[in-house]
N, C-alpha and C positions, 0 to 999 in steps of 0.2 A: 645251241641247237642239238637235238639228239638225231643221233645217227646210230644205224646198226655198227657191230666193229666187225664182221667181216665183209668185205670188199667188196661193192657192188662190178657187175658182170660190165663187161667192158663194150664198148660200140664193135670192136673186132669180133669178140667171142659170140655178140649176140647176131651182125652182120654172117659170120660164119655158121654157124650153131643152129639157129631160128629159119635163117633164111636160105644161105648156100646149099649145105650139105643137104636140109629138105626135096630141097628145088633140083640137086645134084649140078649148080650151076659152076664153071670155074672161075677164078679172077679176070680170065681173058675175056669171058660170053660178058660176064657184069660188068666189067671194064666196057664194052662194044655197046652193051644196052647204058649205060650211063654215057656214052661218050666223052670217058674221060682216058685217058693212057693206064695200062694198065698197073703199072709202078702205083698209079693214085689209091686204087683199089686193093694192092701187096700192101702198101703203109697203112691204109685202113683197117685192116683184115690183123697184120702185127702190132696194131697200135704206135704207130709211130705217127702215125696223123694223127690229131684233134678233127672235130666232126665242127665244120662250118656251117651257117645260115645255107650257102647256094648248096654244097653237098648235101644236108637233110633234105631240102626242098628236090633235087637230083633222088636221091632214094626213096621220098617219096612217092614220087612219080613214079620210078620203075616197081616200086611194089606194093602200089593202092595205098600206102599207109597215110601218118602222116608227119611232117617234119618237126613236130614236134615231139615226137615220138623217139625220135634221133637225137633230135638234142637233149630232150630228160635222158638218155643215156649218159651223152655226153657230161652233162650237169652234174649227175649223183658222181660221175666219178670223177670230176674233177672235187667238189664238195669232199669228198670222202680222201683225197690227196692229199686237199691242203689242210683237213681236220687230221693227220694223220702224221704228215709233215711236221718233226722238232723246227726247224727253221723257220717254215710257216707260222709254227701255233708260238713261237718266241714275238714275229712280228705280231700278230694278231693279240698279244700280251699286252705288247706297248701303248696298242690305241687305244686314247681316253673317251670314256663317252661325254658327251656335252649336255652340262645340264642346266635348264632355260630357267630363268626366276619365274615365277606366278605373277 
């Protein structure tokens, strides 16, 4: 699989970037519109969360978009991690492909 080599833009950066700073929203306002605590929205925001099915669906809602929008975030950068990753790409060595007879 080709991928770019620099790093695509994180669910934080983009969450913060694209939508907060715009919006001039803080963690607490978007924390109270998601109804989540706002710690959920600080680990989103630093990437310490991974971006789930109910959170996209949760951020889509609060910002018209849609969840799957979130999760291709999510997606490229985790893709772009583990292509990236020595200990990944050693596993990802090991697996053989299985080839069927005709």
């Amino acid at each position: 699989m080709l991928m770019t080599p620099r790093k695509p833009a994180t669910v934080g950066e983009i969450l913060i970037e694209e939508f907060m700073e715009p919006m001039k929203l803080t963690q607490s306002v978007l924390a109270e519109a998601m109804g989540v605590p706002r710690k959920h929205v600080n680990e989103l925001c630093n990437d310490r969360r991974g971006m789930t099915v109910p959170t996209a669906l949760i951020l889509a809602r609060v910002f018209g978009n849609s969840a799957d929008f979130w999760l291709n975030i999510q997606r490229r950068s985790d893709l772009w991690q583990a292509m990236h990753d020595p200990k990944e790409q050693e596993r990802i060595g090991r697996a053989k492909p299985i080839i069927q007879a005709a």
